[in-house]
C-alpha positions as CSV (number, residue, x, y, z in Angstrom):
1,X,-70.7,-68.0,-21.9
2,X,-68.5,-65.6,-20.3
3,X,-70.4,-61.9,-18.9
4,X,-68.1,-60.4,-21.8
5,X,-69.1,-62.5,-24.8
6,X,-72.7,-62.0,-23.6
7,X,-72.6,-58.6,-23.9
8,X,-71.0,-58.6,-27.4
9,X,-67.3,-56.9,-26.5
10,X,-64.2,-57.8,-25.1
11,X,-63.0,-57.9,-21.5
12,X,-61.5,-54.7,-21.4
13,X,-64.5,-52.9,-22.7
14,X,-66.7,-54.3,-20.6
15,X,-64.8,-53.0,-17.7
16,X,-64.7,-49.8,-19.5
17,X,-68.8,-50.2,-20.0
18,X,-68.9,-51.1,-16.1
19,X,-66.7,-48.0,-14.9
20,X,-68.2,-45.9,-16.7
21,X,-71.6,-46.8,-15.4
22,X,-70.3,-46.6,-12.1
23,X,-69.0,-43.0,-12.8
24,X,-72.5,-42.2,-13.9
25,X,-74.4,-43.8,-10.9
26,X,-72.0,-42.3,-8.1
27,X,-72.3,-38.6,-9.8
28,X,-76.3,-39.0,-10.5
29,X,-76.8,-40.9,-7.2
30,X,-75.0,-38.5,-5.6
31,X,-77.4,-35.3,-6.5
32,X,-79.9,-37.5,-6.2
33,X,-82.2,-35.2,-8.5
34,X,-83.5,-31.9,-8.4
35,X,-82.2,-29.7,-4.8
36,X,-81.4,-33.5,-3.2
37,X,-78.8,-32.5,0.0
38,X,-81.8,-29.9,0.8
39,X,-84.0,-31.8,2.5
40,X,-86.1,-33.0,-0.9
41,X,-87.6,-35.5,0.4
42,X,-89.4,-32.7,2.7
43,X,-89.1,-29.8,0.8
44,X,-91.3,-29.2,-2.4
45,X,-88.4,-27.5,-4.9
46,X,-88.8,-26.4,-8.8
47,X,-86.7,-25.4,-11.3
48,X,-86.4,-21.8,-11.6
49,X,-87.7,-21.3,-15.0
50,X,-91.2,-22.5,-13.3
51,X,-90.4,-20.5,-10.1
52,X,-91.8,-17.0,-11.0
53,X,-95.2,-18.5,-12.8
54,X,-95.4,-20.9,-10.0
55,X,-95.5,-18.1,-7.4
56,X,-97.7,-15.8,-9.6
57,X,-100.6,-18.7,-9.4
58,X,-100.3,-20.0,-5.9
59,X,-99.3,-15.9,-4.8
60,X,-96.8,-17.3,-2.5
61,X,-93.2,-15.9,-2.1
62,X,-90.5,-17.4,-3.8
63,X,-87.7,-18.6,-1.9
64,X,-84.9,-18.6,-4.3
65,X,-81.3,-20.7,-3.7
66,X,-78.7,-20.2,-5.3
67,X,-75.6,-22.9,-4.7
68,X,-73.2,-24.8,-6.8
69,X,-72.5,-28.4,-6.7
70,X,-68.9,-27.5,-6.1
71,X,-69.5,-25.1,-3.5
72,X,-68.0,-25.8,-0.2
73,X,-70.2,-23.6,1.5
74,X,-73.2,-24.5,-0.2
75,X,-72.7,-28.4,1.3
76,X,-72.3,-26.8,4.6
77,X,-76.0,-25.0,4.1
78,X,-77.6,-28.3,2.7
79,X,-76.6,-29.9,6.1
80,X,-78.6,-27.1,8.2
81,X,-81.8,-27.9,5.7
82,X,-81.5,-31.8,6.3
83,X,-81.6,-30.3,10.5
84,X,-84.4,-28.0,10.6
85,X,-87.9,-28.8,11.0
86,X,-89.0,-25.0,11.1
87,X,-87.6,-24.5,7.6
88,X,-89.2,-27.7,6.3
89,X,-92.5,-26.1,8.3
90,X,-91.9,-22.6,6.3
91,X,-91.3,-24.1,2.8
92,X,-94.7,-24.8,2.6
93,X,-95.7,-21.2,2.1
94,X,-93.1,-20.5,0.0
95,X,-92.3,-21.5,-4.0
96,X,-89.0,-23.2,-3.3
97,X,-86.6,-22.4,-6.2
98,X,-83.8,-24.4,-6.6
99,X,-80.8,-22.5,-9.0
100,X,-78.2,-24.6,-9.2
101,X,-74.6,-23.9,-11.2
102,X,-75.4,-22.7,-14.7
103,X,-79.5,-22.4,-13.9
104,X,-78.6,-18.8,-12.0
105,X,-80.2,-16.1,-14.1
106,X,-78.9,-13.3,-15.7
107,X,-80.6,-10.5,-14.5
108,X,-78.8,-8.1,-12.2
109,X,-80.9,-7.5,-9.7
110,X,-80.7,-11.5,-8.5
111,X,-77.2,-11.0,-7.8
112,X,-76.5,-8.1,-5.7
113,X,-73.4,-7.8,-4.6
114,X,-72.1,-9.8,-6.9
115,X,-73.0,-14.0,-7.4
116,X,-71.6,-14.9,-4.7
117,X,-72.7,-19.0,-3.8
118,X,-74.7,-19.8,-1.4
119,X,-77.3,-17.1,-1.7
120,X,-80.8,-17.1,-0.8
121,X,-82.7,-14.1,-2.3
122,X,-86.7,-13.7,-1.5
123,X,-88.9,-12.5,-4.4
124,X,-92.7,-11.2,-4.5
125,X,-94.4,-13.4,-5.9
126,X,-94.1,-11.7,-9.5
127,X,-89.9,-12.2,-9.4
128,X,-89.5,-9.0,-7.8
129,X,-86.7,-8.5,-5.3
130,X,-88.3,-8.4,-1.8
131,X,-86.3,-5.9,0.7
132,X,-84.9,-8.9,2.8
133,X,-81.5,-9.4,3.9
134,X,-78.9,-11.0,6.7
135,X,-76.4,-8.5,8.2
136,X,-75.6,-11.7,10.8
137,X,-73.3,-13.9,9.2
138,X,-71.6,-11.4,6.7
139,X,-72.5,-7.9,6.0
140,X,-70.8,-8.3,2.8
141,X,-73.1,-10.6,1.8
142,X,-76.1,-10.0,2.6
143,X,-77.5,-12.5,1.0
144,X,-75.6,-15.3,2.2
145,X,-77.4,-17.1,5.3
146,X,-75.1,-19.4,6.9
147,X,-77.7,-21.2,9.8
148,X,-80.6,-22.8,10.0
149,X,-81.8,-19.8,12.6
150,X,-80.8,-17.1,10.1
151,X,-82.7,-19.1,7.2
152,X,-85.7,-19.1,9.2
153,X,-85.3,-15.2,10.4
154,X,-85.3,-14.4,6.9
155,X,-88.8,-16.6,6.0
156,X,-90.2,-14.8,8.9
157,X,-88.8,-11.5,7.7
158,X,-90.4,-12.1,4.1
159,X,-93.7,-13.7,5.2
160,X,-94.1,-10.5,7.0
161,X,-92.8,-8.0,4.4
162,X,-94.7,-9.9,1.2
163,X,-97.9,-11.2,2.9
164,X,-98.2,-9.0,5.6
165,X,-97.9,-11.9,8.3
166,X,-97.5,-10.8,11.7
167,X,-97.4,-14.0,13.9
168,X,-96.2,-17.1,12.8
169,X,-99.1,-18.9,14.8
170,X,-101.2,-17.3,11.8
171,X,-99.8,-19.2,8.8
């Protein structure tokens, strides 16, 4: 019995079936679920509606990313995550929060400057703003980080500012 007849439809709707399906797996595969592109198989990430209650309970800082799947510059960034071991090395004492196209949240003060993509804003552990920021790759954006080095500056700069960590050696 032909593949077609098996599956109860004609030729030409079986290859619709089978496109389709193809579609699905190259667009799904692709992301790979939840922050793939970032080094996920490394890097612990949540959603950001568990980001804030996640931070509160472990008291860590939350490491908040901000991209678009469309985003040119945001595939740029995800290859400097795949690269670094220092910021896989960091994310463990941070909440890693993945905000990705419409997940972004409303409030104002996560988008200063405007929401701009990439961004990576560092919050208290309560959501709160921290006073980081990267005059290095654009002054215009201050929250835009476009290396690996200046990723890691700004984990530094944040274990320091919300934890009180002086030497790296200490974490």
């Amino acid at each position: 019995m032909p593949l077609h007849a098996a599956a109860g439809c004609t030729r030409g709707r079986l290859y619709a079936r089978l496109t389709a399906l193809l579609l699905l797996l190259a667009v799904f595969g692709a992301t790979g679920g939840l922050c793939d592109g970032f080094n996920a198989k490394k890097i612990s990430w949540v959603p950001w509606d568990k980001a804030i209650e996640t931070g509160k309970r472990l008291d860590k800082p939350i490491f908040m990313l901000v991209h678009k799947t469309w985003c040119a510059a945001c595939k740029q960034l995800r290859q400097k995550f795949i690269g670094s071991a220092e910021i896989e090395l960091l994310s463990e004492h941070f909440v890693m929060a993945n905000v990705e196209d419409d997940d972004e949240p409303s409030e104002e003060k996560y988008s200063p400057q405007g929401g701009y993509s990439p961004r990576i804003m560092f919050l208290r552990p309560d959501g709160s703003v921290a006073d980081v920021i990267n005059t290095a790759s654009d002054p215009g954006h201050l929250h835009f980080y476009g290396t690996a080095d200046e990723v890691v500056r700004g984990m530094l700069q944040t274990l320091r500012v919300v934890k009180g960590v002086t030497n790296p050696d200490d974490l």
